[in-house]
C-alpha positions in Angstrom: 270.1 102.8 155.1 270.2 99.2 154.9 272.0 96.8 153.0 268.9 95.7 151.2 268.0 99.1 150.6 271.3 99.8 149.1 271.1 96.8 146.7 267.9 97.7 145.5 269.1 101.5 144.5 272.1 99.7 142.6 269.2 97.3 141.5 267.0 100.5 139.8 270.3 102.4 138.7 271.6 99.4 136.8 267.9 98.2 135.1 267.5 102.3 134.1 270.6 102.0 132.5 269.9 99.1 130.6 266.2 100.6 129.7 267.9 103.3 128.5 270.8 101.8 126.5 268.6 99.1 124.4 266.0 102.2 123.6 263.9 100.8 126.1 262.7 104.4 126.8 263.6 107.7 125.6 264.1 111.0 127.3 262.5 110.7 130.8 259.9 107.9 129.9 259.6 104.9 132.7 259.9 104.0 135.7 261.1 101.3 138.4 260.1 100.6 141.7 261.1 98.1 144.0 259.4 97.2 147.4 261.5 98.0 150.6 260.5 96.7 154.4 257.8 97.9 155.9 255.6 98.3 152.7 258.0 101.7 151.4 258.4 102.1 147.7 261.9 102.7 146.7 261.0 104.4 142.9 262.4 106.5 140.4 261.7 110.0 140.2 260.0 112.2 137.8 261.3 114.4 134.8 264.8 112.5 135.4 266.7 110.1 132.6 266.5 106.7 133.8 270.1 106.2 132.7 271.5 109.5 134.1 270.6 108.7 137.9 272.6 108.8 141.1 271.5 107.4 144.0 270.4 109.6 145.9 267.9 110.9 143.1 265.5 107.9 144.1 262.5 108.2 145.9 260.8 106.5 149.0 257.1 106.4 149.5 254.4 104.7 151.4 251.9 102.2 149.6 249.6 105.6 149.5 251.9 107.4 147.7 253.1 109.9 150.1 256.8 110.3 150.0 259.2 109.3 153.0 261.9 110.5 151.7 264.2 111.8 148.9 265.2 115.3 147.5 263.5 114.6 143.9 259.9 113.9 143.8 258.1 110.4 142.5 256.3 110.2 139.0 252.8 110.4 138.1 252.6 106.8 137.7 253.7 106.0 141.1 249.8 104.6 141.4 250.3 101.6 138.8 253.0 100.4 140.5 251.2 101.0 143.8 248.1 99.4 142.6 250.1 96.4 141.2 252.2 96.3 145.0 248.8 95.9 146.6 246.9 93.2 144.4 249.9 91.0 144.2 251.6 90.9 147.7 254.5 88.4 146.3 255.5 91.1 143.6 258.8 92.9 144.9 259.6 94.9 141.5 258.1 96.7 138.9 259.2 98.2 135.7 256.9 100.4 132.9 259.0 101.7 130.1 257.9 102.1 126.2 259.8 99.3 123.8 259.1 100.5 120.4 257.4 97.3 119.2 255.3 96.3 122.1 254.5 99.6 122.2 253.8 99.8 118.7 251.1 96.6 118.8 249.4 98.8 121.9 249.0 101.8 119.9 247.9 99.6 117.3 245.4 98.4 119.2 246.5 94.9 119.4 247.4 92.4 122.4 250.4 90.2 121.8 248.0 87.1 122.8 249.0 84.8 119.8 250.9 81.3 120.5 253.7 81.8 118.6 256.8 81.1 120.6 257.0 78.4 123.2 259.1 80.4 125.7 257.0 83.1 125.6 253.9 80.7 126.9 256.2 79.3 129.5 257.3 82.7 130.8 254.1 84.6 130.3 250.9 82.9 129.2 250.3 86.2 126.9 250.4 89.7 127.0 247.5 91.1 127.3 245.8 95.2 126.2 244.5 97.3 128.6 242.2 100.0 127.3 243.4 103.3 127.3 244.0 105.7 130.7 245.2 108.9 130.9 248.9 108.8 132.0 249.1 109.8 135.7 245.0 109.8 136.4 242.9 106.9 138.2 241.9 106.3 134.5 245.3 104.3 134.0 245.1 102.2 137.3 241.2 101.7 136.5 241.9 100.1 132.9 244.9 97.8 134.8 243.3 96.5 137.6 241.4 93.6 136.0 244.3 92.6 133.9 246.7 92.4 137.6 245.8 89.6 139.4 245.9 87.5 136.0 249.3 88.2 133.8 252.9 89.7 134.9 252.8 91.4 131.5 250.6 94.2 130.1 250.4 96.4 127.2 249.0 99.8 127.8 247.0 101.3 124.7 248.5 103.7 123.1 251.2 104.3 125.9 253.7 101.4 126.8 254.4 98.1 129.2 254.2 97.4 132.9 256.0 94.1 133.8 256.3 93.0 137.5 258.1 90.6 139.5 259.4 88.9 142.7 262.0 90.8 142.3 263.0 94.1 140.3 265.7 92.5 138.3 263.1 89.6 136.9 260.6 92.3 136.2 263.1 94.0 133.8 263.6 90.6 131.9 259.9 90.3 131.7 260.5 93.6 129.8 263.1 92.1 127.6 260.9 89.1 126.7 257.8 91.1 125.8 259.9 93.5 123.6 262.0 90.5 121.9 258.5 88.5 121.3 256.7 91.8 119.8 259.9 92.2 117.2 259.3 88.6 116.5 255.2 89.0 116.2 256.4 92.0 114.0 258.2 89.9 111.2 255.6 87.3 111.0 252.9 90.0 110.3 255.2 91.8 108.1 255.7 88.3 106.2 251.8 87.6 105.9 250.8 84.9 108.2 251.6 83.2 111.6 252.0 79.0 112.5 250.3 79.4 115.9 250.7 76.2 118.2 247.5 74.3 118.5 246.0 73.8 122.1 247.4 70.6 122.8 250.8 72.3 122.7 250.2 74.4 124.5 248.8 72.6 127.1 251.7 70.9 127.4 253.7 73.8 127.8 251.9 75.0 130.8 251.8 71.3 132.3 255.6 71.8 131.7 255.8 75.0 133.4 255.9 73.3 136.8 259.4 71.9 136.1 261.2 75.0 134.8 263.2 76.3 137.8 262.4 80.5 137.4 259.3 80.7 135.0 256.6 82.0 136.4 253.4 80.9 136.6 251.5 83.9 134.7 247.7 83.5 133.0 246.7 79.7 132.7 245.3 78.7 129.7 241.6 80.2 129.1 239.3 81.1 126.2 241.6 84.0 125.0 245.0 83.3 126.5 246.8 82.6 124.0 245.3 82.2 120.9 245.7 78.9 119.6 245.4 77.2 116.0 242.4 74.4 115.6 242.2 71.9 113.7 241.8 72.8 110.9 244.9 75.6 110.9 242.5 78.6 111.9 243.2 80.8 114.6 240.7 79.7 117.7 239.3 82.0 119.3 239.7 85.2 117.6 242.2 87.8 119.3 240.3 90.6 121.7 242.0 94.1 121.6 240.9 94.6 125.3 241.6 91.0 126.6 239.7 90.3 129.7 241.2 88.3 132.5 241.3 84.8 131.6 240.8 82.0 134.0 241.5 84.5 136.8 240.4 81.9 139.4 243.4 79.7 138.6 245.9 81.4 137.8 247.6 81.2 141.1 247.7 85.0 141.7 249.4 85.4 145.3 249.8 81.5 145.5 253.4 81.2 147.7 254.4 78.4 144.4 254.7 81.5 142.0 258.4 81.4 141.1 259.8 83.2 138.7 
């Protein structure tokens, strides 16, 4: 085993934990994978606590799937992260796990695509809905793919969040943020109305992007990502529940100036 190999186990073992700890996930829900040398998939494996593993309970697999090595076997959903591995070659990590209130807008049907909070632009753009796919079919990978190429954040209807990085440990605070902004989202509902920037702000926030050492460069600004306010206070456009890909031509998908 190599030292990078050994890193990236402590890596997974230490992001489970903290999954599991903050209520991330419950039971065996989630995963984490983090790509190896070679194109192998270091992973988490199925029916297992992600705060309860050793080791040696992780997985290794090829970008097909087909496991390398390991005594446990991968989950289901090892073809979401495998999907996500091959349409973004600069994404080294990847972490689905189901926060209670991001989760909680999915099942509602509704993408967290509202310009509420400045840092959440910077870091993200928005956090778009994919429609719904059966857990561990082609269905799930189908309803991602469009969504991929275009955000480093996605809510899966009526199942949970995938976030991704250029590395494993950034992909789990991609987590964090979605989870922290849907809490947020949450209280503005539950108090009757939101001050959404306007898209002049916003603007400016992605122009400021550029000079923020370690915020990505997710979905640039399009016709539904984020929702802004007009001028006259109204919300412009309208949210979508299953938010297309927005401006996918320039959002810098596999561009080697991604940082995150």
């Amino acid at each position: 085993m190599t030292g990078e190999e050994a890193a990236a186990r402590r890596d997974i073992l230490r992001i489970g934990a903290l999954l599991h700890q903050k209520g991330l996930v419950a039971a065996s829900d989630g995963n984490i994978s983090v790509r190896l040398e070679e194109n192998r998939i270091l992973a988490t494996p199925t029916s297992m606590s992600k705060g309860m593993m050793e080791p040696d309970d992780l997985v290794v697999t090829d970008l097909e799937g087909n496991k390398l090595e390991g005594r446990r076997n991968p989950s289901s959903e090892m073809a979401m992260h495998l999907l996500i591995y091959r349409l973004r070659p600069e994404v080294q990590g990847v972490v689905h796990a189901h926060p209670p209130a991001a989760t909680g807008f999915a099942a509602a049907g509704m993408p967290l695509n509202q310009a509420l909070l400045a840092e959440v632009v910077l870091a993200l753009g928005c956090i778009p809905l994919a429609e719904y796919g059966t857990t561990g079919t082609p269905e799930l990978s189908a309803t991602l793919r469009p969504l991929i190429p275009h955000y480093d954040a996605i809510l899966m209807a009526n199942h949970g969040v995938v976030t991704y990085g250029e590395d494993v440990m950034k992909a789990y605070f991609k987590m964090e943020t979605v989870e922290h902004f849907a809490r947020i989202a949450l209280v503005t509902h539950i108090l009757g109305r939101q001050n959404l920037l306007d898209r002049e702000q916003v603007g400016k926030l992605l122009e400021a992007r550029q000079r923020y050492e370690g915020v990505t460069s997710a979905a640039a600004l399009g016709p539904s990502c984020p929702v802004v306010r007009d001028d006259r206070g109204a919300l412009a456009p309208p949210a979508s529940a299953a938010l297309p890909a927005a401006n996918g031509a320039g959002n810098g998908a596999g561009n080697a100036k991604r940082r995150w």
